[in-house]
N, CA, C and O atoms as a GROMACS GRO file, in nm:
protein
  316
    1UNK      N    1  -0.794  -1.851   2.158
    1UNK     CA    2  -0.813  -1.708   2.185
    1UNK      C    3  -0.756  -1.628   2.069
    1UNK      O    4  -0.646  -1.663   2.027
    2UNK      N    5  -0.813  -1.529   2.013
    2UNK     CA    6  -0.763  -1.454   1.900
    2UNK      C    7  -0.681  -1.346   1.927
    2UNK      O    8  -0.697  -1.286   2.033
    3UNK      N    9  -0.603  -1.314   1.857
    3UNK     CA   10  -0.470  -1.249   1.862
    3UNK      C   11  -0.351  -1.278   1.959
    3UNK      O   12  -0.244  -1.222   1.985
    4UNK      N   13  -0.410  -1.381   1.995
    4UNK     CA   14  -0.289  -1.466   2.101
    4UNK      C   15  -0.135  -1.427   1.973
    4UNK      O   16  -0.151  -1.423   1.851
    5UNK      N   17   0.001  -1.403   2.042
    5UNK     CA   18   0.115  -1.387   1.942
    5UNK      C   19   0.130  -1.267   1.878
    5UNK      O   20   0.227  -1.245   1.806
    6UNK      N   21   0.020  -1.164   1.903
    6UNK     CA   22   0.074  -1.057   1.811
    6UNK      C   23   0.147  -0.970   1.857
    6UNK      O   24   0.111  -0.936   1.969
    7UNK      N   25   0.238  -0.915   1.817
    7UNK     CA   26   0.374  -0.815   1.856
    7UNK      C   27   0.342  -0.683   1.683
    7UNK      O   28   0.306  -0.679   1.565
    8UNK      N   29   0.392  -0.606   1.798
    8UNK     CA   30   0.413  -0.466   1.668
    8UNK      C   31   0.551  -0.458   1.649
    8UNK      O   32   0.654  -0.480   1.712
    9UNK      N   33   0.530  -0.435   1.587
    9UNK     CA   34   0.720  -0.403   1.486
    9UNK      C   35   0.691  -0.260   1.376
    9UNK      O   36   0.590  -0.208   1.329
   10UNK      N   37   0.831  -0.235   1.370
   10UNK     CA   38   0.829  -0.074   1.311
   10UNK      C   39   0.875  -0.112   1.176
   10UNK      O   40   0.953  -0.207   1.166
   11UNK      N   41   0.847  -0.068   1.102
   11UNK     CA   42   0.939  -0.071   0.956
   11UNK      C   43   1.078   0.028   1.009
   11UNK      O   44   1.094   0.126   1.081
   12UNK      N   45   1.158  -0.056   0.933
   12UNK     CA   46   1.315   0.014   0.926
   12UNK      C   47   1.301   0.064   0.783
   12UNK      O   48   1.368   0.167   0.774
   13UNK      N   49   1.242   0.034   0.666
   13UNK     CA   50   1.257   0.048   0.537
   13UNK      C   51   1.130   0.231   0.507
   13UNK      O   52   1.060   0.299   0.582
   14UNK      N   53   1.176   0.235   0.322
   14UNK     CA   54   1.099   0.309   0.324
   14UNK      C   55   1.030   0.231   0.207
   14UNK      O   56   1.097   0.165   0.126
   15UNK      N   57   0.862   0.244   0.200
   15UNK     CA   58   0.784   0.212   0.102
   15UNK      C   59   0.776   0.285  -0.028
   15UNK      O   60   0.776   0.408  -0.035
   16UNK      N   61   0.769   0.194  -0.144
   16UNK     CA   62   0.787   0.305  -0.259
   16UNK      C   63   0.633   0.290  -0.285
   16UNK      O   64   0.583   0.183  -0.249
   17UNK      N   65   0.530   0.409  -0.359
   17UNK     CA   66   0.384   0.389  -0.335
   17UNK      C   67   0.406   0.524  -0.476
   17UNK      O   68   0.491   0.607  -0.509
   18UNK      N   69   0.303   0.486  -0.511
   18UNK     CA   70   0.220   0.598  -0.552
   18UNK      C   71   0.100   0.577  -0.566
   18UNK      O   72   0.049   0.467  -0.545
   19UNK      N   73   0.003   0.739  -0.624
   19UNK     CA   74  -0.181   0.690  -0.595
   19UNK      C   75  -0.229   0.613  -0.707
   19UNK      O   76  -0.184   0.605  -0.822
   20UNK      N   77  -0.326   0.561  -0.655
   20UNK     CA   78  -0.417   0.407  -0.738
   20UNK      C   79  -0.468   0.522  -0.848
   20UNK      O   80  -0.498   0.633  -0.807
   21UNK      N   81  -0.476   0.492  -0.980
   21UNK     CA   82  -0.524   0.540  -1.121
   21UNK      C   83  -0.645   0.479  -1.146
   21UNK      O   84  -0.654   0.373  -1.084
   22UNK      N   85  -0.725   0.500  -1.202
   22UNK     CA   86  -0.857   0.402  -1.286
   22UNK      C   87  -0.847   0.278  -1.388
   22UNK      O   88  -0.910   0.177  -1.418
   23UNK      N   89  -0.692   0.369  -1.434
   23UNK     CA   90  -0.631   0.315  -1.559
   23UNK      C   91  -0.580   0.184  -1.518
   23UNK      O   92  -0.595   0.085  -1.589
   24UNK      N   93  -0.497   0.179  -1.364
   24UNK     CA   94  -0.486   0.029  -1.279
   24UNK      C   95  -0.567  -0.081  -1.377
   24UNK      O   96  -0.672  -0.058  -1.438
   25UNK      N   97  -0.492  -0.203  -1.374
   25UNK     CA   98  -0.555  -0.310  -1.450
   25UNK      C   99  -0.586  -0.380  -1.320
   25UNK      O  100  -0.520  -0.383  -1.216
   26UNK      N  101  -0.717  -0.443  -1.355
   26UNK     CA  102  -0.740  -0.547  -1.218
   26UNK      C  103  -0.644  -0.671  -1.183
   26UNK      O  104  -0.641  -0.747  -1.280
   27UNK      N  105  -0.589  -0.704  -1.110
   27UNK     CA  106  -0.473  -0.826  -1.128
   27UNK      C  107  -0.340  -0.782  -1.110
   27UNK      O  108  -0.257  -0.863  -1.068
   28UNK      N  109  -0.299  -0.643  -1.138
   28UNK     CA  110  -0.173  -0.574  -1.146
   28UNK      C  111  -0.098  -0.555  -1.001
   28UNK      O  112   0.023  -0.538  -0.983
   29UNK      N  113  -0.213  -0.565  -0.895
   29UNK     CA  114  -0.173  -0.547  -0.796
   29UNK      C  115  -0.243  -0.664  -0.698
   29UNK      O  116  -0.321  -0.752  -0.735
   30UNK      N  117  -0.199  -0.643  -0.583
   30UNK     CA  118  -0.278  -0.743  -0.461
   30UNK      C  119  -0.418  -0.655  -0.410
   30UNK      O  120  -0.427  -0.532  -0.412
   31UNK      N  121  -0.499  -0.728  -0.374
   31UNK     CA  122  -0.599  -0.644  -0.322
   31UNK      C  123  -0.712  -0.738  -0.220
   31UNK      O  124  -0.804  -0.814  -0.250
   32UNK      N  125  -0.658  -0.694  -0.091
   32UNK     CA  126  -0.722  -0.779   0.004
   32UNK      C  127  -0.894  -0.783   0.009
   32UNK      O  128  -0.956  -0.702  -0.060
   33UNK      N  129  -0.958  -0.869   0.085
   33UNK     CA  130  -1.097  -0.896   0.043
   33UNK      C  131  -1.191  -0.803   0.126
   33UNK      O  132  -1.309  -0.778   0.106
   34UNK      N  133  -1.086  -0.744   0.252
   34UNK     CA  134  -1.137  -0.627   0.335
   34UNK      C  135  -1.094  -0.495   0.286
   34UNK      O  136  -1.119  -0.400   0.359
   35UNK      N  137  -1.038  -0.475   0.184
   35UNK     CA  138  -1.060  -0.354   0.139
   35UNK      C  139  -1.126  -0.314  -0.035
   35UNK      O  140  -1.120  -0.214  -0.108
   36UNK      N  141  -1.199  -0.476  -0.047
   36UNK     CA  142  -1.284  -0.493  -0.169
   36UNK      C  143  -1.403  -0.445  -0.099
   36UNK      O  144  -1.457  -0.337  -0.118
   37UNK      N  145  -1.433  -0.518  -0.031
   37UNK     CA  146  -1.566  -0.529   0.074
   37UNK      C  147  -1.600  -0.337   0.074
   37UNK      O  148  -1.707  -0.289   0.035
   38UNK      N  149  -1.477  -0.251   0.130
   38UNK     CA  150  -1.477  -0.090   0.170
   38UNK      C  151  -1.482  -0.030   0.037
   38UNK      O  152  -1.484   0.093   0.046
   39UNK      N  153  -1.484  -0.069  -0.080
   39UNK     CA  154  -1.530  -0.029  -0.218
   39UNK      C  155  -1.321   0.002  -0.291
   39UNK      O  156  -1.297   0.070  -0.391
   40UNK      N  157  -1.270  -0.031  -0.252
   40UNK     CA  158  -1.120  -0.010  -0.302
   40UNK      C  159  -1.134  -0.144  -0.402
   40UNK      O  160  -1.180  -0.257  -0.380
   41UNK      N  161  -1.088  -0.096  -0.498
   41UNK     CA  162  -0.971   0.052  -0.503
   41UNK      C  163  -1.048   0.154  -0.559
   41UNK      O  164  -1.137   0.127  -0.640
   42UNK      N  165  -1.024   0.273  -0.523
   42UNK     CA  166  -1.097   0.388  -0.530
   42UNK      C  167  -0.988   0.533  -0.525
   42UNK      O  168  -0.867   0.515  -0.514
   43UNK      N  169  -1.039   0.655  -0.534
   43UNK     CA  170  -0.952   0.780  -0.513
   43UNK      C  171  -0.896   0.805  -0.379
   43UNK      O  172  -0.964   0.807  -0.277
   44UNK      N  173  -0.743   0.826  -0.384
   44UNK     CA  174  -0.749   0.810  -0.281
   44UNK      C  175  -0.619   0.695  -0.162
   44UNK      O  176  -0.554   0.711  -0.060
   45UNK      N  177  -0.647   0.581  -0.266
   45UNK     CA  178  -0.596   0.467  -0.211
   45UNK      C  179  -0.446   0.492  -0.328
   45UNK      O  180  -0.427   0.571  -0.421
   46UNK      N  181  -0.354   0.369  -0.257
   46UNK     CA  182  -0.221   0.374  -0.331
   46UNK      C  183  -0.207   0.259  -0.355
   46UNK      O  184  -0.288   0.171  -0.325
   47UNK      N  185  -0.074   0.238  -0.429
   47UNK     CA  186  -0.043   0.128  -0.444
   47UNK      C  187   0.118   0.116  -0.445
   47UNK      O  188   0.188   0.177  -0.526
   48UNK      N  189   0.171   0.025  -0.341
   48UNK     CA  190   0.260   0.046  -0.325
   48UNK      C  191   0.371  -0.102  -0.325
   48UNK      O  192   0.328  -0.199  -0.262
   49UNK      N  193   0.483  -0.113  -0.381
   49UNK     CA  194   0.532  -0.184  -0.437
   49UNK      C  195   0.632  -0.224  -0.394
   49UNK      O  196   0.700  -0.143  -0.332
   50UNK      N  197   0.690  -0.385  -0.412
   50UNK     CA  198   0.867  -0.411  -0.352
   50UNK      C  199   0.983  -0.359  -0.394
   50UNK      O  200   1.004  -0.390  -0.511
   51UNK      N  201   1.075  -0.287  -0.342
   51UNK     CA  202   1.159  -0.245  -0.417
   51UNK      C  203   1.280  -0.320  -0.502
   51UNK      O  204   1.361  -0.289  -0.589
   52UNK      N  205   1.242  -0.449  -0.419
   52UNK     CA  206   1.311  -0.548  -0.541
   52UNK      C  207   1.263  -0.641  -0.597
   52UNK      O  208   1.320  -0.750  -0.606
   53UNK      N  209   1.133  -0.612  -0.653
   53UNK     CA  210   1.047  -0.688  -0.708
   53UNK      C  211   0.922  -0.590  -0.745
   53UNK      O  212   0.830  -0.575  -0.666
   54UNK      N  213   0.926  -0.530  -0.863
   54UNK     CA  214   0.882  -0.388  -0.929
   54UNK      C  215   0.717  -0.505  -0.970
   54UNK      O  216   0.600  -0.470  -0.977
   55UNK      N  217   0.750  -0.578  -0.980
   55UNK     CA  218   0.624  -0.646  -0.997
   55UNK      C  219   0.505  -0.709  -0.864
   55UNK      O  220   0.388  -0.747  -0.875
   56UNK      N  221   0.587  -0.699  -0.754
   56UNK     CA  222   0.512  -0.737  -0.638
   56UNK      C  223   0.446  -0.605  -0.588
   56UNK      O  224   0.505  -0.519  -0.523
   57UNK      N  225   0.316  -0.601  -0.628
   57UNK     CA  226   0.246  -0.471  -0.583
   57UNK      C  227   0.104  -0.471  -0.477
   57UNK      O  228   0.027  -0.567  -0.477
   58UNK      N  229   0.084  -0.365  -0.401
   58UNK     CA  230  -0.041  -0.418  -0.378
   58UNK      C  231  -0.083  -0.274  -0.283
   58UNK      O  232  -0.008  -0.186  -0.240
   59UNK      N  233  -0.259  -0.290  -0.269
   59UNK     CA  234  -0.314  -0.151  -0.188
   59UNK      C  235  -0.298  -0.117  -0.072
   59UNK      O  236  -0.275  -0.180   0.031
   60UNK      N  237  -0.310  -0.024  -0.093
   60UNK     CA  238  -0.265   0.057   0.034
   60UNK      C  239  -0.433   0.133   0.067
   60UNK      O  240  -0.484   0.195  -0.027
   61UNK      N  241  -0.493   0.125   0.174
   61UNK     CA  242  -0.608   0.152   0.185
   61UNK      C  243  -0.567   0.329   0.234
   61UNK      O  244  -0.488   0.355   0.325
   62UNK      N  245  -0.657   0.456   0.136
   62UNK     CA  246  -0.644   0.605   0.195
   62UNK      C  247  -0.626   0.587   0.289
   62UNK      O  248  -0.506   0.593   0.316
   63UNK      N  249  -0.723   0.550   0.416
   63UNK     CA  250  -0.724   0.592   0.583
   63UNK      C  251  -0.593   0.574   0.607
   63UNK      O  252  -0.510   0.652   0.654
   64UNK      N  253  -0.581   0.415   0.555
   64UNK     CA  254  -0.466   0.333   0.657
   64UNK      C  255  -0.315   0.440   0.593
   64UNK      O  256  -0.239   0.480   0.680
   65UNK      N  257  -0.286   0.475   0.451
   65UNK     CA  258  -0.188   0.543   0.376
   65UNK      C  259  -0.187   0.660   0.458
   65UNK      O  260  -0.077   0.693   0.502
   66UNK      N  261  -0.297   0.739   0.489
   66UNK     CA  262  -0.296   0.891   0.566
   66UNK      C  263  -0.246   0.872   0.710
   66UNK      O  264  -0.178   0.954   0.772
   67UNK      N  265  -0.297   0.723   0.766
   67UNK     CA  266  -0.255   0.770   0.944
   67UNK      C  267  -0.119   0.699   0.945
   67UNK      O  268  -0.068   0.676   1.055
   68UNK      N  269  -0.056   0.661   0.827
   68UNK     CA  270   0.058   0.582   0.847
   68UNK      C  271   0.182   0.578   0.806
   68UNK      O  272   0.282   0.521   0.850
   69UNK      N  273   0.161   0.659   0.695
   69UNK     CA  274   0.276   0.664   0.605
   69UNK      C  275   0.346   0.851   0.566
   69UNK      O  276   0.251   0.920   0.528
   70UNK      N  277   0.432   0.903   0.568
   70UNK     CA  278   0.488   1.010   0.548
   70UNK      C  279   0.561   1.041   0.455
   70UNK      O  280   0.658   0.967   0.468
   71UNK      N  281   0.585   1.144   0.314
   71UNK     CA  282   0.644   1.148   0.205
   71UNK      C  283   0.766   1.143   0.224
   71UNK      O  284   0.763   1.217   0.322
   72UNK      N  285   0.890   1.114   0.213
   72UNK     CA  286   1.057   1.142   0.256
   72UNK      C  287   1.097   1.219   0.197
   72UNK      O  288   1.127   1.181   0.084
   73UNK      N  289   1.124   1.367   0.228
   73UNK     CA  290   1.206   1.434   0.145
   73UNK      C  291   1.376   1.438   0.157
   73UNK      O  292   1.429   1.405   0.263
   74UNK      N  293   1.430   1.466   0.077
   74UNK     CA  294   1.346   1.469  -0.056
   74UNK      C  295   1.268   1.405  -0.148
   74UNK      O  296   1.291   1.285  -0.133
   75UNK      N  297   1.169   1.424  -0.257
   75UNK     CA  298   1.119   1.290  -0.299
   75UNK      C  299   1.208   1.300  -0.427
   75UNK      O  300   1.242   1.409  -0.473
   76UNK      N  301   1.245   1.175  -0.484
   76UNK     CA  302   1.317   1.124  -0.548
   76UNK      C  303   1.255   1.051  -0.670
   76UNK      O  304   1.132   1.055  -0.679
   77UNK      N  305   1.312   0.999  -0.747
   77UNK     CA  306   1.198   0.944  -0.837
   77UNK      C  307   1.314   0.797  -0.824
   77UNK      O  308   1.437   0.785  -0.820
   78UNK      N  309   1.184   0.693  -0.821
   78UNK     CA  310   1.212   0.566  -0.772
   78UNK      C  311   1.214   0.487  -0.876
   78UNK      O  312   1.274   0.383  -0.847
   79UNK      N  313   1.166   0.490  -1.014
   79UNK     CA  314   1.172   0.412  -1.122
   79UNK      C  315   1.297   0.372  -1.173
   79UNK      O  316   1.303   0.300  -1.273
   0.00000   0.00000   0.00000
């Protein structure tokens, strides 16, 4: 049976993200095959990264970034 085991859980953390560029190199980030399929990466979408691992990156699909995620103010600069 499918989705047998699934539980929701909240993030305790905050995500560090900013928006997807053109300039993005392909490979630079993760990019799942269901949001290749929805034409991403595109305007719009983010990309958002580990904070202890500046190299572990990956998309953040617009819809899913808009119904899910909230700016923290203050915003800070994370680099």
């Amino acid at each position: 049976m499918q989705g047998t085991g699934w539980k929701k859980y909240r993030r305790p953390g905050i995500t560090e993200m900013r928006p997807w560029v053109p300039a993005d190199r392909a490979g630079s980030f993760s990019l799942s095959a269901a949001d290749a399929e929805n034409g991403s990466p595109k305007p719009g979408d983010m990309i958002a990264r580990n904070p202890r691992n500046h190299n572990d990156r990956w998309l953040v699909a617009a819809a899913y970034f808009f119904a899910n995620f909230s700016l923290v103010e203050p915003d800070y600069d994370t680099d």
